[in-house]
N, C-alpha and C positions, 0 to 999 in steps of 0.2 A: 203391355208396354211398360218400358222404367219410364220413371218422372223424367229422367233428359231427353228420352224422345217424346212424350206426353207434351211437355213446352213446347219443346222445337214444332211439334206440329200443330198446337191450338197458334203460337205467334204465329206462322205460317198460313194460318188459315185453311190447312187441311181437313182440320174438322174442327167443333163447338167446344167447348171446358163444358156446357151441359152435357154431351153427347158424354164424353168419356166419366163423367158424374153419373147419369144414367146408368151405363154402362157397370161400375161397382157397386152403386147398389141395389142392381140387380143377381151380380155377384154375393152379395153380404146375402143379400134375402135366400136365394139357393142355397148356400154355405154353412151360411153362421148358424144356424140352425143344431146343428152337432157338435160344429169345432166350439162354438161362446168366446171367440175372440169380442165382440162388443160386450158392454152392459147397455148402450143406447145408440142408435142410430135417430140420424137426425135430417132425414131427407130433406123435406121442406126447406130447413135451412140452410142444408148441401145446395139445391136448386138457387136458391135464390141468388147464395153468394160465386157460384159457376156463372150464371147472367153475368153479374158483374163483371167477373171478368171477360167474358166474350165483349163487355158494353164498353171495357177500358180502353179501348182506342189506338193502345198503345204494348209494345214488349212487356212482358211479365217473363222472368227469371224460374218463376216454376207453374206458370200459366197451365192455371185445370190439371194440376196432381190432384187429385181425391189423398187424404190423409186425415189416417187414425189420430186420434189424442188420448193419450194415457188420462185415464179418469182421474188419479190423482193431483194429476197437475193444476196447478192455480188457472182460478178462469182471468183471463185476460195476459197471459202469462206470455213473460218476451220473448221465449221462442217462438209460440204460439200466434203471435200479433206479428214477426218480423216473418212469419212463412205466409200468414193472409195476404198481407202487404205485397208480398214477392207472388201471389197467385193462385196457391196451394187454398184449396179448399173441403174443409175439416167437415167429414160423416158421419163423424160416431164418437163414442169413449171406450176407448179400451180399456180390457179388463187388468185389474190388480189385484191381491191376496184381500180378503175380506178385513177387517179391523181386528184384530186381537188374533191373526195369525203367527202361530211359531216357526220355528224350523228355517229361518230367512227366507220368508215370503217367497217358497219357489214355489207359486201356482197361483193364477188365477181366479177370482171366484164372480160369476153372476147369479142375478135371481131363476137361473135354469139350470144351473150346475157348473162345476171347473170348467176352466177353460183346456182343451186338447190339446195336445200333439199334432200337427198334421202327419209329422213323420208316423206316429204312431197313435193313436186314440187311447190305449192304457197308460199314458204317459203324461207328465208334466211339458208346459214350454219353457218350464222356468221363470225366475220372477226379479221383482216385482213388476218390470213390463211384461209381464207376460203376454196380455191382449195383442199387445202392441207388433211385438216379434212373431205371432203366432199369426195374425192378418196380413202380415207382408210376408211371411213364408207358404203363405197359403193362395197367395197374388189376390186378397180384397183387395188391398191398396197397395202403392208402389212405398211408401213412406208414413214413419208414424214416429210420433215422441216419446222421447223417454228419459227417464231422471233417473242415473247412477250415486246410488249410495254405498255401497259395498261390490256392487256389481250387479247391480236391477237392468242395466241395458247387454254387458256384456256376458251374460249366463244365458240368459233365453235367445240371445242372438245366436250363442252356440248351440244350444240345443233343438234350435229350430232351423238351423243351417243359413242365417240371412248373417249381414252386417252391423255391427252395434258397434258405435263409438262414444267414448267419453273422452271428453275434451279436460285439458287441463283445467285445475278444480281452480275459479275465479277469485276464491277467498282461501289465502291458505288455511284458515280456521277451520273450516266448511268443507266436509268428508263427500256432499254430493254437487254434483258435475250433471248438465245437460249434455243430451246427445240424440240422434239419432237410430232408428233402426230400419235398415234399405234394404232393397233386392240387390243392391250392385254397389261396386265401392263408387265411381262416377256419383251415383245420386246421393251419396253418404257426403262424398263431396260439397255436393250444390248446396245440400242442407246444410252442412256445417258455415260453408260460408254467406252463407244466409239469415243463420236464424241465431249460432251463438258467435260471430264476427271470428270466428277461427281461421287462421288463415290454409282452407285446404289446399291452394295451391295448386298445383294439375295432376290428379289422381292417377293420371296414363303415364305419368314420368318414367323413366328411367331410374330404377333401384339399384342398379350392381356395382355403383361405389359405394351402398351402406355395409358399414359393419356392426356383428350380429353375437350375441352372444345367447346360447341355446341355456336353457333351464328346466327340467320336467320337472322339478318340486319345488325352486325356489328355496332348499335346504332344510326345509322341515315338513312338509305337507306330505300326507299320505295321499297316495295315490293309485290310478285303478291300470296295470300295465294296457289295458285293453286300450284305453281312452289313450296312454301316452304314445304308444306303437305310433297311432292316426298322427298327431299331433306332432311329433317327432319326424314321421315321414314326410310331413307337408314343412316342413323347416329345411330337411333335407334337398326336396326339390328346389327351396328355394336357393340353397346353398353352389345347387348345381346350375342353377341359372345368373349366378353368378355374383348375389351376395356372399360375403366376407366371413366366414364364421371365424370367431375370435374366442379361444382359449379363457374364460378365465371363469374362477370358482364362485359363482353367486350362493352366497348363503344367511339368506334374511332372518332375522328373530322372529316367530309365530306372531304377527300381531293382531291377532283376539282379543286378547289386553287392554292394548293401548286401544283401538278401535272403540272395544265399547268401553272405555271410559271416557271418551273424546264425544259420544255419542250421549252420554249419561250428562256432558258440559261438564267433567271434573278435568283435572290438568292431567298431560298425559307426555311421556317424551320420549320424541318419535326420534332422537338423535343417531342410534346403533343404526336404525338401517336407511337413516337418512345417507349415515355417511359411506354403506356400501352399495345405495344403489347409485350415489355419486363416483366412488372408485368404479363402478360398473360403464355407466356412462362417459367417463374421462377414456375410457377404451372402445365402448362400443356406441352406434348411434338409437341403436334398439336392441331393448330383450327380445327373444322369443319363449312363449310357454305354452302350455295345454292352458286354455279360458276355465276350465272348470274340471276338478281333480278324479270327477265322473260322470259317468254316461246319468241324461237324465231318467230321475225316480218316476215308479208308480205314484198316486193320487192319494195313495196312502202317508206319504211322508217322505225326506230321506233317510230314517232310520241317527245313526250318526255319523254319516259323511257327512265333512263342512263343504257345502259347495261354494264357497265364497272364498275360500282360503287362497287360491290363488290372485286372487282380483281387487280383496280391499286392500292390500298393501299400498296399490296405485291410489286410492282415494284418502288411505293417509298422507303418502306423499306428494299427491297432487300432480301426477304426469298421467298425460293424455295416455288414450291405452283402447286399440282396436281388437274387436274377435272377427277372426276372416272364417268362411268354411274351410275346412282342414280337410273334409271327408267325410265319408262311414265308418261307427264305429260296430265292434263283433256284432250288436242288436239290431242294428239296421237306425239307429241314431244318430244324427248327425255331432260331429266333433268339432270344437272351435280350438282356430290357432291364436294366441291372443300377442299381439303387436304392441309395445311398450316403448312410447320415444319418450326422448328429454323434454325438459318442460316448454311448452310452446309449441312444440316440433308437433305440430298434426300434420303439415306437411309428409314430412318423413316418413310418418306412418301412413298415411294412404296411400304413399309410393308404393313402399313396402306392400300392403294391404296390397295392392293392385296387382304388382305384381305375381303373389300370389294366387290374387285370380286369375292369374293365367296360364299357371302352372299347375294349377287344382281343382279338380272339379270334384263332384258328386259321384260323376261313371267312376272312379276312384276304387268305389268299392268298400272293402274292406279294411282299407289302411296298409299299415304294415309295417317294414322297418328295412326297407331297404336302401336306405342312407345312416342307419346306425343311428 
């Protein structure tokens, strides 16, 4: 079950927040075993804190969701405390890249080895939420956290075919963004306005007065045609259901640069493509692009594909920015469409978002390019 029917039916009294507790990590113990989406499961105190909420008396907003927590995350941390609050009760710690990994922390690491693919087992889920994307693509849990720096929520959200959101970044100085990673864009919703006060707004809305401007490299990213075909055909659908596609030439300055000098805390300026993803938005209400400029890597590395390059642009400039499932890509990998509104506009975006979910699925296939 997603987390909005998981509520709906502990408020309802159809069944316990213990029961469906039970229930995952029973899951996690079958599972986790191969895929290493945890580094620690935390039963005892999954049970304890599900009582509670059976004991509260009253609605809970995400009453007995089971949810993962990114191990890096700060303990007692405000998304983390405003999802308890709401009902949501946290089993484990998701896995992240070990400490002194390279290569943009795309993978995993526990004291049992990487964390997998579900799509695939020789494969990355990508990172740094990796655990986190890889547990909820795998249905441990319906929902689990994550902290976008470059693109830590929405790389493994695509590569593990779920939902990842980063919300507009709180401090313009401040490259990372809290978000979510869900089975469904609905509970990407619930969590956002729940846990970072984002206004999601009604995720089933009606998208077909957005206007949309398409990008498969953003003007300078190298890219993998296999990955963009997917990526491009799920923009396509979307176009034919009746968002807006809007003509115009987006082409950003690489920033690698600016990113990791902003990251180093040396001064850095972000103005050149401040002011063309602003010309962009004065036309459109969202980008559309591929989430990541390739299918994800073997365990060995990605060699030197940037897989970021698509995504930290957003965490320089600070606008919200979804990966939806787009499809399969040639390898049998999942491909993400990545959804970019104006600032504030999460709204917009999980309109959008949504209604791609319903234009797109997994049975999908292959991809392809039959919208150009």
């Amino acid at each position: 079950m997603d987390a909005v029917t998981i509520a709906a039916g502990v408020n309802a009294g159809e069944f316990r927040a213990v029961d469906v507790v039970e229930d995952a990590l029973a899951r996690i113990a079958a599972r986790d075993g191969d895929l290493r989406a945890f580094r620690e499961v935390w039963p005892e105190r999954a049970r304890r804190a599900a009582r509670l909420v059976d004991a509260a008396g009253r609605p809970l907003p995400l009453a007995g969701v089971p949810l993962g927590v990114k191990a890096s995350e700060r303990p007692g941390s405000a998304q983390v405390a405003r999802l308890v609050a709401a009902g949501c009760v946290p089993v484990g710690a998701t896995a992240v890249p070990e400490k002194g990994t390279t290569a943009w922390q795309t993978w995993g690491h526990t004291d049992r080895g990487p964390t997998v693919n579900p799509w695939r087992a020789d494969r990355t889920p990508g990172g740094s939420s990796a655990g986190s994307a890889a547990a909820v693509a795998a249905g441990l849990v319906p929902l689990a956290t994550g902290v976008d720096g470059a693109g830590s929520v929405r790389i493994p959200a695509a590569w593990c075919g779920v939902v990842g959101v980063k919300v507009t970044n709180p401090d313009p100085g401040r490259l990372t963004a809290p978000g979510p990673l869900a089975g469904s864009v609905a509970d990407a919703a619930a969590y956002l306005g729940i846990a970072v006060a984002a206004d999601a707004g009604t995720a089933d809305a009606d998208a077909a007065a957005v206007r949309a401007v398409w990008s498969a490299d953003l003007g300078f990213a190298d890219v993998d045609e296999g990955v963009v075909a997917v990526a491009r055909s799920a923009a396509g659908r979307l176009f034919a259901a009746g968002v807006t596609r809007v003509d115009h030439d987006l082409a950003l300055e690489d920033p690698a640069a600016t990113w990791l000098a902003l990251r180093r805390g040396d001064r850095a300026d972000r103005a050149v493509n401040d002011e063309r993803l602003a010309a962009a938005f004065e036309v459109a209400d969202v980008v559309l692009t591929p989430t990541a400029p390739v299918s994800a890597h073997g365990h060995d590395g990605p060699g030197d594909a940037m897989s970021v390059s698509l995504t930290w642009a957003f965490n320089l400039s600070g606008h919200p920015a979804a990966s939806v499932p787009a499809g399969l890509g040639p390898d049998g990998v999942p491909v993400g469409l990545q959804v970019v509104g104006r600032h504030g506009a999460e709204e917009t975006v999980l309109r959008v978002a949504a209604m791609l979910a319903g234009v797109v699925t997994m049975l999908d296939g292959h991809g392809g390019n039959d919208h150009g």
